[in-house]
C-alpha positions as CSV (number, residue, x, y, z in Angstrom):
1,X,1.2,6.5,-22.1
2,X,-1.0,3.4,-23.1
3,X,-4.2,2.8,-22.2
4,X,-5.1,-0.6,-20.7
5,X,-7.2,-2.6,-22.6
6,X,-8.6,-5.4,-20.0
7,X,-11.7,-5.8,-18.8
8,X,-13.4,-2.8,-17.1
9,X,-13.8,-3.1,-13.4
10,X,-16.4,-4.4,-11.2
11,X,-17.2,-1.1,-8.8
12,X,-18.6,-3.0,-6.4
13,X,-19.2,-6.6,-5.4
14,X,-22.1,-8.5,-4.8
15,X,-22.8,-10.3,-1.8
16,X,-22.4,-14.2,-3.7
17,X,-19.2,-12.5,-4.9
18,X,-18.3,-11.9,-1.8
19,X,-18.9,-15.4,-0.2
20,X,-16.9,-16.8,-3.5
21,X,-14.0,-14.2,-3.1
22,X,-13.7,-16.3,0.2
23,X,-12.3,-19.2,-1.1
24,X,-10.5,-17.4,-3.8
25,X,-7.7,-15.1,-2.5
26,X,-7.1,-13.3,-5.7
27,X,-10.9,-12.9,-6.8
28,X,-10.7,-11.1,-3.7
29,X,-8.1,-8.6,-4.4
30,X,-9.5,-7.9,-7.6
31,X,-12.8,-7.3,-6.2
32,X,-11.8,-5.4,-3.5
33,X,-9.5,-3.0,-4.5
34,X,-11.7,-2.8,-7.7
35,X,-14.8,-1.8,-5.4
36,X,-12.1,0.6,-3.4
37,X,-9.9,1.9,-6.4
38,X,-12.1,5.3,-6.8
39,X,-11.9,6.3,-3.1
40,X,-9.3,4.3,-2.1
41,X,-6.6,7.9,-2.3
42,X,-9.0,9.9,-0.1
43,X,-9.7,7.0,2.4
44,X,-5.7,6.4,2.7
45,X,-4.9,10.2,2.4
46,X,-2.9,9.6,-0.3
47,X,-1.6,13.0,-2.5
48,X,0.6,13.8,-5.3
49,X,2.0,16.7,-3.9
50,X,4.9,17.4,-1.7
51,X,3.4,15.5,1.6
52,X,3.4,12.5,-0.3
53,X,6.7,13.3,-2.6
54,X,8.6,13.4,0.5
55,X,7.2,10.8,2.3
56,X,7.7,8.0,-0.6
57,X,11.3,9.2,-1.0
58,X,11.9,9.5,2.4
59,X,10.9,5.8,2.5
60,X,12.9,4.8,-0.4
61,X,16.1,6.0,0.8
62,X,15.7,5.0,4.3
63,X,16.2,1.1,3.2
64,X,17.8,1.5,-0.6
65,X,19.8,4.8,-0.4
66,X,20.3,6.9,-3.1
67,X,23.2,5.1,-5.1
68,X,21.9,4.9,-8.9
69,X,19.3,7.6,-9.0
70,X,17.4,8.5,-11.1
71,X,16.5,5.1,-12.3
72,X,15.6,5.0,-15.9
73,X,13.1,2.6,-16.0
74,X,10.7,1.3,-12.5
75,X,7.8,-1.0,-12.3
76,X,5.4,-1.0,-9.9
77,X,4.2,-4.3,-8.8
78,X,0.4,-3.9,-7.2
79,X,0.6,-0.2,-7.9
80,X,-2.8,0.4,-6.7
81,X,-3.6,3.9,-7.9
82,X,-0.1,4.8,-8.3
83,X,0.9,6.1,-4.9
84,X,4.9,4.9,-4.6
85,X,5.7,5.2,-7.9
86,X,4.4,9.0,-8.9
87,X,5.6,10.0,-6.4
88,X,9.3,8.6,-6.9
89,X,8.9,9.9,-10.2
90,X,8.1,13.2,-8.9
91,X,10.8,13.2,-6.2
92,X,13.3,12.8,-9.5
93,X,13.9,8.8,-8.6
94,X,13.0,7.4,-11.6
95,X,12.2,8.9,-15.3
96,X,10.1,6.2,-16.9
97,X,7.6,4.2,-15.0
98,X,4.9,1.7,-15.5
99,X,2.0,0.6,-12.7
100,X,0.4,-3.3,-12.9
101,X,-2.6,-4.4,-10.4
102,X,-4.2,-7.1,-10.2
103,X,-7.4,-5.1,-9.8
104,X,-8.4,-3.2,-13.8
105,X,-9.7,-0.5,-11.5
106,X,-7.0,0.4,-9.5
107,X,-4.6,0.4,-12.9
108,X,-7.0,2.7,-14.8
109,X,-7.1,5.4,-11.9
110,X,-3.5,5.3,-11.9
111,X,-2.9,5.5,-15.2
112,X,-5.3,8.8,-15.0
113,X,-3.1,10.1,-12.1
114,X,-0.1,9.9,-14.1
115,X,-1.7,11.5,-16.9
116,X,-3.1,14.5,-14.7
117,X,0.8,14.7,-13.4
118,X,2.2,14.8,-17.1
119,X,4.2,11.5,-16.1
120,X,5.5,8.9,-18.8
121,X,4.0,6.1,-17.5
122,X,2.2,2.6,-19.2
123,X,-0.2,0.3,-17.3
124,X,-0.9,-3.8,-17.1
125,X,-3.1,-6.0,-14.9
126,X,-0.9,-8.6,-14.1
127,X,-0.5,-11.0,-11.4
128,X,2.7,-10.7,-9.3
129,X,3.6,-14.4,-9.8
130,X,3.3,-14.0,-13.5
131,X,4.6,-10.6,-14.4
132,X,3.4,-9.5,-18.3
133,X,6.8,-8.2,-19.0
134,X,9.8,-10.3,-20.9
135,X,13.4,-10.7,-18.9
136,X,15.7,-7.8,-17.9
137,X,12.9,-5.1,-18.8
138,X,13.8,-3.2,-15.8
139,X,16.5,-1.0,-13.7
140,X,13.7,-0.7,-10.5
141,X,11.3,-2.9,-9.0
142,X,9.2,-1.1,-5.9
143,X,5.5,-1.6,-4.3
144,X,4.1,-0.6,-1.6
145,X,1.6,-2.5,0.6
146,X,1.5,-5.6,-1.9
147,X,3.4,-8.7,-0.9
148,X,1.0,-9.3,1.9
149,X,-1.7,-9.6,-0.8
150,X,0.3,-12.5,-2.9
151,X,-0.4,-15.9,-2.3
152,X,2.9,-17.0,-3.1
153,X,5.3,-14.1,-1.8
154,X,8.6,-15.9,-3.2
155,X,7.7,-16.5,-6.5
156,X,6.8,-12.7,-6.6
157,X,9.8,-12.4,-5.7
158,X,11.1,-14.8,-8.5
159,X,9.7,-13.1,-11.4
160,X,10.4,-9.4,-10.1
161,X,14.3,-10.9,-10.1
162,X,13.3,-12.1,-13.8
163,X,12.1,-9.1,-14.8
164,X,14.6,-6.6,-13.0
165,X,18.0,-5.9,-15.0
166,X,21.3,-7.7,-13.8
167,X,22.2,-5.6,-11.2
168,X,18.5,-4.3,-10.9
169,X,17.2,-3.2,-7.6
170,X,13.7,-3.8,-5.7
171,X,12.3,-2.1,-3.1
172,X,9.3,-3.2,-1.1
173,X,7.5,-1.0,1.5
174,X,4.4,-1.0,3.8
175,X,4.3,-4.4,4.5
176,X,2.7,-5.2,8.4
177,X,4.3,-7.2,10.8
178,X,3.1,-10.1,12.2
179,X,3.0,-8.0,16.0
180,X,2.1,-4.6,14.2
181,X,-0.7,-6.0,12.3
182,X,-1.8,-7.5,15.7
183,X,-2.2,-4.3,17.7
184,X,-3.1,-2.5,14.7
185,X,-6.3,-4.6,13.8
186,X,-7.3,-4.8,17.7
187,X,-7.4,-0.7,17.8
188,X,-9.1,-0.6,14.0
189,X,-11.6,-2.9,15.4
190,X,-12.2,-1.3,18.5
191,X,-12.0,2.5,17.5
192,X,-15.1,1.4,14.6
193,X,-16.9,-0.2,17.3
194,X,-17.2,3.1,19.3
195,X,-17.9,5.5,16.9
196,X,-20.7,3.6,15.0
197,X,-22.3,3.2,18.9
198,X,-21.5,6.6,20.2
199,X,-23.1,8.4,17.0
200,X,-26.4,6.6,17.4
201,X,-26.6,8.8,20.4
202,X,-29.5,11.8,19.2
203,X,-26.9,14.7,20.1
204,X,-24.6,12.9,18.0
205,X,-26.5,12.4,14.8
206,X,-24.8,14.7,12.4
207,X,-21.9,12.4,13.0
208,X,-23.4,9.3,12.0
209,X,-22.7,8.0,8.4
210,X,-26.0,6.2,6.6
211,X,-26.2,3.0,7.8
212,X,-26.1,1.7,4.1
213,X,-22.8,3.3,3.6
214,X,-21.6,1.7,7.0
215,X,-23.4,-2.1,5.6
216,X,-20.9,-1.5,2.4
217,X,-18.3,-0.7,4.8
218,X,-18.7,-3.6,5.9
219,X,-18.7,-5.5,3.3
220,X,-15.6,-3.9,2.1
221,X,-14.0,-4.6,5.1
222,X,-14.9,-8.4,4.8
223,X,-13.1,-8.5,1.6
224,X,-10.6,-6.7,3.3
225,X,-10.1,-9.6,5.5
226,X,-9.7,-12.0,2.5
227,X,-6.8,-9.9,0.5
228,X,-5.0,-9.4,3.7
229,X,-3.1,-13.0,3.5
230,X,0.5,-12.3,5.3
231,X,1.9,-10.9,8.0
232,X,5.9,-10.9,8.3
233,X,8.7,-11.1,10.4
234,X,11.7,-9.0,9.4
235,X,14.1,-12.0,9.3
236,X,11.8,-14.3,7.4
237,X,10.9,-11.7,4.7
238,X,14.6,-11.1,4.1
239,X,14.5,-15.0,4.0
240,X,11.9,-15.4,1.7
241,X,13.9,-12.6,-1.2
242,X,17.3,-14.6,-0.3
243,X,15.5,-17.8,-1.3
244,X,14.3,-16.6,-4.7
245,X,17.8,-15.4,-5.6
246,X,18.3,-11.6,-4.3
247,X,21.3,-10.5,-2.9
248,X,22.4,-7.6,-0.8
249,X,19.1,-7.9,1.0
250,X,18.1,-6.4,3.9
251,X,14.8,-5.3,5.8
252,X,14.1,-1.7,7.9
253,X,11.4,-0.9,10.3
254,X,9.6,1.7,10.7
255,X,6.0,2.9,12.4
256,X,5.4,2.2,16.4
257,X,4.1,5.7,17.7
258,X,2.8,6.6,14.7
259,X,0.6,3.5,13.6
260,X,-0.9,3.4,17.8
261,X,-2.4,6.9,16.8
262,X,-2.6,6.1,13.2
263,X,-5.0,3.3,13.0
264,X,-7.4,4.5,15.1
265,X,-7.3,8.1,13.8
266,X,-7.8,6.6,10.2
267,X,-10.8,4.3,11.7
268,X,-12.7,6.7,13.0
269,X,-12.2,9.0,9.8
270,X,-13.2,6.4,7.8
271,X,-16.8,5.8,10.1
272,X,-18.0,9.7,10.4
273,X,-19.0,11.5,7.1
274,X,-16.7,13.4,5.3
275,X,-17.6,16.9,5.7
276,X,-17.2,16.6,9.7
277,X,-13.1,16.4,8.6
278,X,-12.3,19.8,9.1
279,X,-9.1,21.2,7.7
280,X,-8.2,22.0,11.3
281,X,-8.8,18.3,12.3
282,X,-6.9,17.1,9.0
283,X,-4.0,19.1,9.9
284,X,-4.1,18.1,13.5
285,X,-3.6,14.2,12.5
286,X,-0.6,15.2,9.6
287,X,1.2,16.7,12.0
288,X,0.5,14.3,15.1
289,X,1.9,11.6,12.5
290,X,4.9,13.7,11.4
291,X,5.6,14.3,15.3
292,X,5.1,10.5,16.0
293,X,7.0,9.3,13.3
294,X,10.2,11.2,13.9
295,X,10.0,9.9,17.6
296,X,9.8,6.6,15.7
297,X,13.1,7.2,13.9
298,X,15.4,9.1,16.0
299,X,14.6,7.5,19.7
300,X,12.6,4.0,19.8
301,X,14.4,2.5,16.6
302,X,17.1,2.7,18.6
303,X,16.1,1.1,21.6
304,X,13.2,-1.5,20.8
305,X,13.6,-4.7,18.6
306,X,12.6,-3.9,14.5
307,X,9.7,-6.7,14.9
308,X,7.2,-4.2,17.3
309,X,7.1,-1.4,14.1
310,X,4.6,-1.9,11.9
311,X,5.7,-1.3,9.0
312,X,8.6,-3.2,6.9
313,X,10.5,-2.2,4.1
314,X,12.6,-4.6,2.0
315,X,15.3,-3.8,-0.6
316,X,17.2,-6.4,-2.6
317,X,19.6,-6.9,-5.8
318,X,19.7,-9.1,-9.1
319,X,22.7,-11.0,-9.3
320,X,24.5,-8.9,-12.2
């Protein structure tokens, strides 16, 4: 494993930085998930045990199948802290792996979470529309939740081509819809508003995070606002790979049920403190999600359009 040698992150951003990262997509991102990178698995819920295993390859082989596993080399493009592609690894996908962010923070935690899992796996900061890695380095491109951070999404999708192996395969998951991201916001939005009003009731005041730590939320969430530059229909995504030279592409959906419940269940998680989370209430929402989600796949998949889910996946080839 190598260590990464850039700059050591920012944990959190000023409020000038802030205003800056405004006009500056990508200053954003980096101070964002910078600020967010040594929370950011407990806020998503994000493990590196079988929950996760078997939801990452679940994913996977929903929209690339399992034809040419285990890969022996993968990439991770905006890796954050290493969700999508540790867990591949552990789910026997691929053997080698390496993670590149944008953000130094988000690379150095998951270069610690692949230590910590005994994975073979080297880290770069590099920006998706100029990947640090010479032609044909690998059999597997994947990310997950990244292309609607990119200002330019095709020529992302250029250099992953470059990069990827004739023949190579990406895979792209977690990326919102333009409607999904609509309806998803709105409930985010309106779910925070209650919660930070209902706890200021007195019989309520155990629930009610400092309101420094709900300023900073705030803040974070501003940036949030900044990073978040697409949305995408199905069709024009698949548009967007064809353009840049993939082939066999195609796009899945996934997420209705589960991301109406979803995003407001993560909302108000994220607004109470920590300790009010009981196991009981943590197992509750896992298993509402699991419930929702397979009502997601083996009924309303079948009967609504792809471009209500939230959630799409993207899979494409390199020309061999």
């Amino acid at each position: 494993m190598t260590d990464v040698t850039d700059p050591a992150p920012n944990p959190h951003a000023t409020a000038e930085e802030v205003k800056a990262a405004w006009a500056d997509p990508k200053l954003a991102n980096v101070l964002y998930h910078d600020w967010e990178a040594g929370t950011y698995d407990e806020k998503w819920s994000i493990s590196y045990d079988e929950r996760c295993i078997s939801y990452a390859t679940d994913v996977f082989n929903a929209v690339a199948g399992e034809d040419g596993q285990p890969y022996p080399t993968a990439m991770e493009l905006g890796s954050g802290t290493g969700f999508f592609l540790l867990n591949l690894m552990q789910g026997g996908v691929v053997k080698k792996g390496s993670v590149t962010d944008l953000s130094p923070g988000m690379v150095q935690v998951a270069l610690r979470n692949a230590e910590s899992l005994g994975l073979d796996v080297d880290g770069r900061v590099a920006d998706a529309e100029r990947i640090p890695y010479p032609d044909n380095s690998f059999d597997l491109v994947v990310g997950h939740a990244v292309l609607h951070h990119i200002p330019d999404v095709q020529a992302a999708f250029r250099e992953v081509l470059r990069v990827l192996k004739p023949g190579g395969r990406f895979v792209f998951a977690g990326e919102p819809t333009k409607i999904g991201n609509a309806y998803a916001r709105r409930l985010g939005q309106l779910t925070w508003f209650l919660t930070t009003k209902v706890t200021k009731l007195p019989a309520l005041a155990g629930w009610r995070r400092p309101q420094e730590e709900l300023d900073e939320s705030s803040r974070a969430a501003a940036l949030e606002a900044v990073v978040d530059i697409h949305t995408f229909d199905p069709s024009e995504l698949e548009g967007l790979a064809r353009g840049a030279g993939a082939q066999d592409v195609h796009a899945v959906t996934e997420e209705f049920a589960a991301a109406l419940a979803g995003w407001p269940i993560r909302t108000f998680e994220a607004a109470v403190p920590q300790e009010k989370l009981t196991v009981a209430w943590r197992l509750f929402a896992y298993r509402l999600w699991i419930q929702l989600s397979a009502l997601d796949k083996n009924v309303l998949s079948k009967v609504l359009p792809r471009n209500l889910f939230y959630n799409v996946m993207i899979t494409g080839t390199k020309r061999s």
